[in-house]
Steps between C-alpha positions, in 0.01 A plus 500: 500500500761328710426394847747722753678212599604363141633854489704478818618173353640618199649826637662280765608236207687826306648597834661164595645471093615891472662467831696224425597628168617819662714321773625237245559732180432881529586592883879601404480612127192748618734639818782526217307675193267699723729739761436759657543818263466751757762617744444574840651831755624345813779762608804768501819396602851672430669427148750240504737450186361312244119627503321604248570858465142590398314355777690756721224696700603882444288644735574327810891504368488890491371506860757207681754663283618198402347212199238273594296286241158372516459131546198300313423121520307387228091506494419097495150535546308484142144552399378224253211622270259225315316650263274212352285521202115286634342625137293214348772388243700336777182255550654353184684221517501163235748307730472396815479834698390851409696826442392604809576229709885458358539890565344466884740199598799662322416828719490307801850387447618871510309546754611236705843604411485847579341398850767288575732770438343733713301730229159667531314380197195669310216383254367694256205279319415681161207488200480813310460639844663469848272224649696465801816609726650401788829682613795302578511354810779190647388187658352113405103624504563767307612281243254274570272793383651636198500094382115505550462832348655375186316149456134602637449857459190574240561803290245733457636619109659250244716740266834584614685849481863461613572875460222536765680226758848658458311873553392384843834331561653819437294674758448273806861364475749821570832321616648257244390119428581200350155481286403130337248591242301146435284592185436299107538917423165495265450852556526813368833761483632511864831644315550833718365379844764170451785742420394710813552187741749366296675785634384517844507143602669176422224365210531100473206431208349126482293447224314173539446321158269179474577305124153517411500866426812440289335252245181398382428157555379328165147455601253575189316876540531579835328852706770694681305711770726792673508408894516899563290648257237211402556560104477145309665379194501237297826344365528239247806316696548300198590771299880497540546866360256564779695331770861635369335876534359452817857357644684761334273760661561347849905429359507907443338610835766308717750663271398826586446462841865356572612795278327756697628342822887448376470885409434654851778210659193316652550099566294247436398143559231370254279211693299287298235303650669165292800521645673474827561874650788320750721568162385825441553646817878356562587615172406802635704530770790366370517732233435813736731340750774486220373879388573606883803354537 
């Protein structure tokens, strides 16, 4: 158990780096990329030439007896949903940090960013139930929170069930939302609730990757044990038929994830815990930026 202020330390530690990464890197791609999709009443006032003949407002142009339009600005405000998977795979890590800890400091970037830009922003932590939300909210401490939420919180259940998190984001988030979904995906067919808020909100999947789940290290027989279940294995790593199938089983579930994404027009930014996620993140936003433009 860490002592609370080794806690306050490191929170404060991913606050000072995210920051800075957000004012030097991400500040102006995320205001770019992430408008405002909504548009905003703000008044009537008499048709001029060269408006837009369908914003012309029939009603009160029937009783002046002469055209008037309506006038909208558009909606800046956004809502920024996390929805990040705490399920006991993402204790798993063979490098130097965990799946869990790459996906908390890469939310805190977009949540820095969407502070600085003046959004409300919302965590949903998930297992294969809802173990916590907090609605979105602006301001420093709030994102202070949602950073502590994601490194420290303990989890009651260690499955996950993404259909289940996208359910509940479904129902407690009405309006539309840019919606970062931080998971490695090991779960089972979330196919129809992902469509739903595919449609409904602006998706952005993330699924962290760590190399050791990708290839068996050559190690002799080795015992596998399933962080969510507890099932145990044991693998002859030596065996390199046995190593080829179990990287071509991991080779074909990234396939079909991407697939399933690039289907329902859903980005996303892979983040593996062995590489820098500074890359994967600009590439990002350039190519959305470019997409945009």
């Amino acid at each position: 158990m860490q002592e609370p202020g080794e806690i306050l330390r490191k929170i404060r530690r991913i606050e000072l780096r995210t920051r800075r990464l957000v004012q030097a890197s991400f500040a102006g791609a995320y205001q770019s990329v992430f408008k405002g999709r909504g548009m905003n009443f703000e008044e009537v006032r008499e048709y001029t030439p060269g408006d837009e003949i369908r914003t012309i407002d029939w009603n009160v142009t029937a009783r002046m007896n002469t055209p008037y339009v309506k006038k909208f600005t558009e909606e800046r405000e956004m809502t920024v949903m996390l929805l990040v998977d705490v399920s006991a795979s993402g204790t798993y890590g063979s490098i130097e940090n965990s799946k869990r800890e790459l996906a908390a400091e890469v939310a805190s970037i977009l949540a820095f960013s969407a502070i600085q830009n003046n959004d409300k922003v919302g965590l949903i932590l998930f297992t294969d139930e809802v173990e916590l939300f907090i609605p979105p909210k602006k301001g420093r401490l709030h994102t202070l929170r949602l950073i502590r939420e994601m490194l420290y919180f303990e989890p009651r259940r260690r499955g996950t069930n993404i259909a289940n998190a996208l359910d509940y984001l479904n129902k407690v988030t009405s309006r539309r939302a840019v919606v970062f979904v931080i998971s490695d995906f090991l779960s089972a067919d979330f196919t129809k609730p992902l469509t739903v808020a595919a449609k409904r909100h602006d998706l952005v999947a993330m699924p962290v990757i760590d190399p050791g789940e990708e290839e068996l290290p050559s190690v002799g027989i080795l015992t596998l044990e399933d962080a969510e279940t507890g099932e145990q294995i044991d693998i002859n790593t030596s065996n390199r038929a046995v190593a080829n199938a179990f990287a071509a089983i991991e080779e074909r579930r990234h396939a079909e994830l991407a697939r399933m994404l690039r289907q329902r027009r859903i980005d996303s930014i892979p983040l593996r815990t062995d590489k820098d996620y500074l890359m994967a993140l600009r590439s990002f936003f350039e190519v959305r930026e470019r997409r945009h433009a």
